[in-house]
C-alpha positions, 0 to 999 in steps of 0.5 A: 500500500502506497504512502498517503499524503498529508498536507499541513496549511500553514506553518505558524505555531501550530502548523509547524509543531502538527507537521513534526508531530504527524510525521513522527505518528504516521512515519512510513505511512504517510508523507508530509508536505507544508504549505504555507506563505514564505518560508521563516517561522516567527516567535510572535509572542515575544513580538511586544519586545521587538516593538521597544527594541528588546529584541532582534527580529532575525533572533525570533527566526527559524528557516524551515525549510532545511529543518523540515527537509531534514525530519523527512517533510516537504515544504513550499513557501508560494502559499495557498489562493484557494482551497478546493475540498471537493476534489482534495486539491489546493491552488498556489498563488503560483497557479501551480496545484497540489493533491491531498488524501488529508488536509489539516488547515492551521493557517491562522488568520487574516488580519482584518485591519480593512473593517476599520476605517484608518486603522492598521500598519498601512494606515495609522496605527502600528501592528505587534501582529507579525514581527515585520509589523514590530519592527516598523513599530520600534521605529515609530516608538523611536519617533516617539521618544524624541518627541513625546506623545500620548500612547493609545494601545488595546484591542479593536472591536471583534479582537480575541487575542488579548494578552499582547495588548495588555503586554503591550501597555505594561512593556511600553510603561516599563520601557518610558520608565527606563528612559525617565520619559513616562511622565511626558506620555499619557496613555490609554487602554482601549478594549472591547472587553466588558471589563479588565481582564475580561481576556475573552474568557471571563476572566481567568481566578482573579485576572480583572483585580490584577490587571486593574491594580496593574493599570492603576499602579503604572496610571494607565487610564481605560476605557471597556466596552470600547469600539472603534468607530475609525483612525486618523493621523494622530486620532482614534475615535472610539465609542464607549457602549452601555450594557445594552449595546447603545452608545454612552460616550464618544472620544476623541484620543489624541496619540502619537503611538497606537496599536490595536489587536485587529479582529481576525478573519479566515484567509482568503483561500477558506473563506466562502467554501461552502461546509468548510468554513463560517461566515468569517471564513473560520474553519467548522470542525467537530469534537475530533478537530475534524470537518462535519462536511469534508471527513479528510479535513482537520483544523486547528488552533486561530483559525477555527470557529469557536463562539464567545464564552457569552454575550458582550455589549461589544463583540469579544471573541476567544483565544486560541492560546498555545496549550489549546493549539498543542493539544489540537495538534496531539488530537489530530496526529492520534486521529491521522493515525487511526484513521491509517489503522482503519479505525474511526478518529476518537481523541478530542483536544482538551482545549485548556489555556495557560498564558504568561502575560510579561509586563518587562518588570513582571508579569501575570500568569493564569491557567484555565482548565478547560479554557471556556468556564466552569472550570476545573483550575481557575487560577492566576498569579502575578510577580517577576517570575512571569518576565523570567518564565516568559524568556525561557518559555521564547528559547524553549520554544524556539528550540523547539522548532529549530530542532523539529521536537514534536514532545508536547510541551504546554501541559509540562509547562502548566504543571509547573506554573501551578506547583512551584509558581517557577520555570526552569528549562533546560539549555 
């Protein structure tokens, strides 16, 4: 019996870590290939960094391609126009096509910076969401500090990635601390979250009386319920809401540095496939991370539809954080190879979440099992540690990837987080 050939769609987080994780689950029953959208991995969590000139870009770099040669997987960088699952094929942007027996999607998404007017890397805000988007941001934080402003930074309506602009905020307040120039910049937290610490989630143990305290202390003035209605140069207009969606404030937010987590979107080579992906182009799977429609079909982490944890005044979606992307992945492989056994798919993910927020000087951990409540652990502390956890956590990981290790990782890391409040990772 021939090989079956898997395709990966993306090769970020969690597209990077399925291929190993697959390969080494299916070896001699499958071959592996990656397709995604150039040919680099970034450590985006330690983007916020870059953004103050804490780090390099080139350190949060791997080059896949030799790293996937290397265990066995192919791999091409054109990147995906459309995706045609009724005859298992994928269109690249070279018009080129590639045949699938599997396809597990995890993409990630597309940043929809377009829904607001002004607003985005292109436009008048900076981005933290790419690593190329940090570094134009360093720059204008430089431009910043030679002529200071105020700072707007947050999350825009629709945003469900919430921990870079909380990190964002503190990281940029210890950074103007250090360079004696904090008292010349006010700043603002803009979200759309129905309270501090909201994170998506509705909290995570006492995640709103930690990062309030935490905004208080480094006079971060906040505004929730928040949407912005559109951008200009060196203005953002935002909307606070009441509980029942109807407007209760206008503001007009002078800034000289801004930057918002986008409300996130499918690419465009899943959005409008019919049984494939919802209205905003995320992926439909079921409990085994596979398509209801099309049964050779799995996806995972940003990607993929989830709804909200409730009802908000302003839309607030829910993160994907990397624990919950981990064990998609673990779920997926376990499943690939049932199915190459003959047998029906059965592993479901866990979909817990743990997440260490750094602030440059601190930092606030939590970990939420499962991610969506009631839940068995709700639980978040804050102190020093995280800063440190977080800079062994980057060279962990990017090892990690660099090394093509496919052990899963997160759950280890949430072990530790509970019972010693404290990470050591091995050099």
């Amino acid at each position: 019996m021939s090989e079956s050939h898997i395709v990966v769609l993306g090769a970020g987080l969690g597209g990077t870590i399925a291929a190993y994780e697959i390969r080494a689950a299916l070896k001699g029953k499958a071959r592996v290939t990656v397709v995604s959208k150039g040919e680099d991995y970034w450590f985006v969590p330690s983007n916020p960094w870059v953004a103050v000139g804490w780090r390099e870009p080139e350190a949060l770099r791997v080059h896949l391609p030799p790293v996937m040669a290397k265990h066995g997987i192919a791999y091409t960088g054109i990147g995906a126009r459309k995706v045609h699952p009724e005859s298992n094929r994928i269109e690249l942007n070279d018009n080129s096509l590639i045949d699938y027996d599997y396809l597990v999607i995890a993409t990630g998404p597309e940043l929809a910076y377009d829904e607001i007017a002004g607003f985005g890397p292109d436009h008048h805000t900076v981005s933290i969401c790419e690593t190329a988007h940090a570094v134009a941001a360093h720059a204008k934080f430089e431009e910043l500090c030679a002529n200071p402003r105020p700072i707007v930074v947050g999350a825009a309506q629709g945003a469900s990635c919430f921990g870079p602009a909380y990190e964002m905020a503190m990281t940029l307040d210890t950074e103007l601390k250090k360079r004696k120039l904090r008292d010349k910049v006010p700043m603002t937290f803009v979200t759309p979250e129905p309270y501090v610490g909201h994170l998506g989630l509705d909290g995570v143990g006492d995640t709103k009386g930690l990062l309030e305290s935490e905004m208080r202390n480094r006079h971060i003035k906040w505004i929730t319920n928040a949407k912005v209605t559109s951008v200009d140069d060196g203005m953002m207009h935002v909307t606070e809401v009441n509980d029942d969606g109807s407007d209760k404030k206008t503001y007009d937010l002078p800034f000289g540095w801004g930057m918002l987590m986008p409300p996130f979107r499918g690419i465009a080579a899943v959005r409008g496939v019919e049984g494939l992906s919802n209205p905003r182009g995320f992926i439909l799977t079921g409990k085994h991370q596979r398509n209801p429609t099309y049964r050779n079909i799995f996806a995972l982490g940003v990607c993929i539809a989830i709804p909200p944890t409730g009802p908000t005044p302003v839309p607030v979606g829910v993160p994907k954080t990397g624990f919950m992307i981990e064990s998609m992945v673990s779920a997926i492989a376990a499943n690939l190879k049932q199915l190459h056994n003959g047998e029906e798919p059965s592993n479901e993910a866990t979909w817990n979440a743990i997440c260490l927020a750094d602030f440059g000087d601190g930092g606030v951990a939590f970990v939420a099992k499962p991610q969506i409540p009631p839940r068995n652990v709700n639980w978040s502390s804050e102190g020093k540690w995280v800063h440190l956890a977080k800079i062994g956590f980057e060279k962990y990981f990017l090892r990690k990837v660099r090394m093509g290790e496919s052990e899963p990782f997160y759950e280890k890391l949430a072990l530790h987080v509970l019972g010693i409040k404290k990470l050591r990772f091995d050099n």
